[in-house]
C-alpha positions in Angstrom: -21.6 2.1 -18.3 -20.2 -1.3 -19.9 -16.6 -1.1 -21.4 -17.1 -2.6 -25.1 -15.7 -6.1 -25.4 -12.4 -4.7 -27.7 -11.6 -2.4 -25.7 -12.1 -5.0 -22.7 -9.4 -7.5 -25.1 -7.1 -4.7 -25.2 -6.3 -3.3 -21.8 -7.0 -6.8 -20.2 -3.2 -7.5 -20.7 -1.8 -4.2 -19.5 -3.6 -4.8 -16.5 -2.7 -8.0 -15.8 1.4 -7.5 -17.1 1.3 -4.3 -14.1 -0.2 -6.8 -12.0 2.6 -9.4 -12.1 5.3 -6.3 -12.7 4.2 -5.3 -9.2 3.5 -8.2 -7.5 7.3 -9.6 -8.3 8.8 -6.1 -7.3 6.8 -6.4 -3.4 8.5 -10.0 -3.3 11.9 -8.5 -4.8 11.5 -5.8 -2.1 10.5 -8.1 0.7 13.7 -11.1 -0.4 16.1 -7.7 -0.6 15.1 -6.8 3.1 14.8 -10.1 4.3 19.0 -10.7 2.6 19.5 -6.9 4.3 18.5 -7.6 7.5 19.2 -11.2 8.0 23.0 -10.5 8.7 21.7 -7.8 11.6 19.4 -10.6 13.4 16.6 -8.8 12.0 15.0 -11.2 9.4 11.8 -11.4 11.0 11.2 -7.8 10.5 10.9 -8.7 6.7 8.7 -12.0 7.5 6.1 -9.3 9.1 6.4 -7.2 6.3 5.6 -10.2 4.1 2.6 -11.1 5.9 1.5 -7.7 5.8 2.0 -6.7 2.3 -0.1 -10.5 1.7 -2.9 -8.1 4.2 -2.5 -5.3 1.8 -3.3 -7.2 -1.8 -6.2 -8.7 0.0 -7.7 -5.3 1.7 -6.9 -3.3 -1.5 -8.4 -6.3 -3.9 -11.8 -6.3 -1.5 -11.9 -2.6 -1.4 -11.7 -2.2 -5.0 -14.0 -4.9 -5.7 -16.9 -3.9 -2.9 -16.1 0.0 -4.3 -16.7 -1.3 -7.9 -20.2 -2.8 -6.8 -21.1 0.0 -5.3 -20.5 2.2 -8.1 -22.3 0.1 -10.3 -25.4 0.1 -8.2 -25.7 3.7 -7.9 -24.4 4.2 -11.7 -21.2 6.0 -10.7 -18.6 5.8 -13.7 -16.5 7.9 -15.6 -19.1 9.0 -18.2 -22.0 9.6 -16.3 -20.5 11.3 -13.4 -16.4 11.7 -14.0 -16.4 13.8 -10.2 -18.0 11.1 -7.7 -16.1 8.2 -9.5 -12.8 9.8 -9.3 -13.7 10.8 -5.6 -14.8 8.0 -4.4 -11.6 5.7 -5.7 -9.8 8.8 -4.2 -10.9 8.4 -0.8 -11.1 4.6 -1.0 -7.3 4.3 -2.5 -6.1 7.0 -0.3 -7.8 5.3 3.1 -5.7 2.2 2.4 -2.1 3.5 3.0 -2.0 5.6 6.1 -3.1 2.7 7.4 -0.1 0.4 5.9 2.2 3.3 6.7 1.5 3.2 10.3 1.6 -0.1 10.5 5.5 0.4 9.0 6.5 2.7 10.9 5.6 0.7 13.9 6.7 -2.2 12.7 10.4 -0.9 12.5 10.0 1.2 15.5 10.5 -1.6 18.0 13.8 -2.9 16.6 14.9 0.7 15.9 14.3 1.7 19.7 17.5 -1.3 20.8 19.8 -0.3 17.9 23.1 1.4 17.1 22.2 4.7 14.8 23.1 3.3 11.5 20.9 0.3 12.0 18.0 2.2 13.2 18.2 4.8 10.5 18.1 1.9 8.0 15.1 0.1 9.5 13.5 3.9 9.2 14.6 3.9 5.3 13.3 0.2 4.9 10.3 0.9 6.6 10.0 4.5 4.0 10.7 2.2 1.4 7.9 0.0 2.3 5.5 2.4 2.2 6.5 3.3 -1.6 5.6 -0.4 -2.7 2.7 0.0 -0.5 1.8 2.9 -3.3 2.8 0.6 -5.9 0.3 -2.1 -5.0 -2.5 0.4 -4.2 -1.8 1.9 -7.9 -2.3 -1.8 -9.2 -6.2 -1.2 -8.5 -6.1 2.2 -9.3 -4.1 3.0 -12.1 -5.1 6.7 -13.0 -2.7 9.4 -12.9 -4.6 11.5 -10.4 -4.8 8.4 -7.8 -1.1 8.2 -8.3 -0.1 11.5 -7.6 -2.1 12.2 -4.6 -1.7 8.9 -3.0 2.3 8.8 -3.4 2.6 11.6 -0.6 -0.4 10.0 1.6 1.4 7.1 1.6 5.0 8.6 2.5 4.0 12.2 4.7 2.2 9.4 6.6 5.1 7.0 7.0 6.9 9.8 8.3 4.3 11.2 10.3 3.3 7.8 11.8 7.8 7.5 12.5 7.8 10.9 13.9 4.6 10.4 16.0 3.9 6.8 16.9 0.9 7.0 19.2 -0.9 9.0 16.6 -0.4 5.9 14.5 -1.1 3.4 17.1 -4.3 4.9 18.5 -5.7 5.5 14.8 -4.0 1.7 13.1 -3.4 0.0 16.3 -6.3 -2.7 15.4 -4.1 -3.6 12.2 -0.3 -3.7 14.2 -2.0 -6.2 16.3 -2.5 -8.4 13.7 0.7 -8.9 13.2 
């Protein structure tokens, strides 16, 4: 079902001020680990993370865009069936961050493995952190309250899962480490 035209007006800038709000906090978030780990020869960690949050926008926009599509040609919305549309953005919002939280806790694995404690268990806290403004972008797209609650401990059990258990997170995300 079409969203009337006023009530298109009114939440257009909502949307787009949580957009930018969350958008500036990734790059606030990348600058503040990029300042952090700079002094510990470790700025590149943050140039990866960079390039892979820039991954993230770009998977989550496609995925919501190609799930929107699909929704509309089998008439899935809210109205009309309230179950599969909440479902399916379930599954496609929650599929998104295992994936970046493997790719963080492998990311900060490496440089963790060479380091004194203190340093490794702040690449581990970075690399938690990172996964929490990986929820934040994801909740750009899909801004209901139930996405938000169910994918905020997706995305951190499997940042700790993935830290705890790397091959699990290499042999299901490997493809996406690569990348980077």
């Amino acid at each position: 079902m079409v969203r009337p035209i006023p009530r298109l007006i009114q939440d257009a800038p909502v949307e787009a001020l949580d957009f930018v709000v969350i958008l500036v906090f990734n790059l606030l978030f990348v600058g503040l680990a990029a300042l952090v780990l700079w002094p510990l020869g470790l700025a590149g960690l943050a140039a990866r993370l960079a390039k892979a949050y820039a991954v993230l926008w770009a998977a989550a926009s496609f995925v919501h865009m190609a799930l929107s599509v699909a929704q509309a040609i089998l008439r899935i919305n809210l109205y009309d069936h309230p179950d599969a549309f909440v479902y399916t953005n379930l599954a496609a919002s929650a599929l998104l961050l295992p994936a970046w939280s493997a790719f963080a806790a492998l990311a900060v694995r490496g440089p963790a493995a060479d380091a004194s404690f203190w340093t490794a268990a702040l690449l581990y806290l970075f690399g938690f952190l990172a996964s929490f403004v990986a929820w934040k972008v994801v909740c750009t797209f899909y801004r209901g309250y139930i996405y938000q609650l169910v994918n905020l401990p997706v995305a951190l059990a499997s940042y700790v899962l993935f830290a705890a258990w790397p091959p699990a997170g290499r042999a299901l995300y490997g493809w996406f480490f690569d990348l980077f």
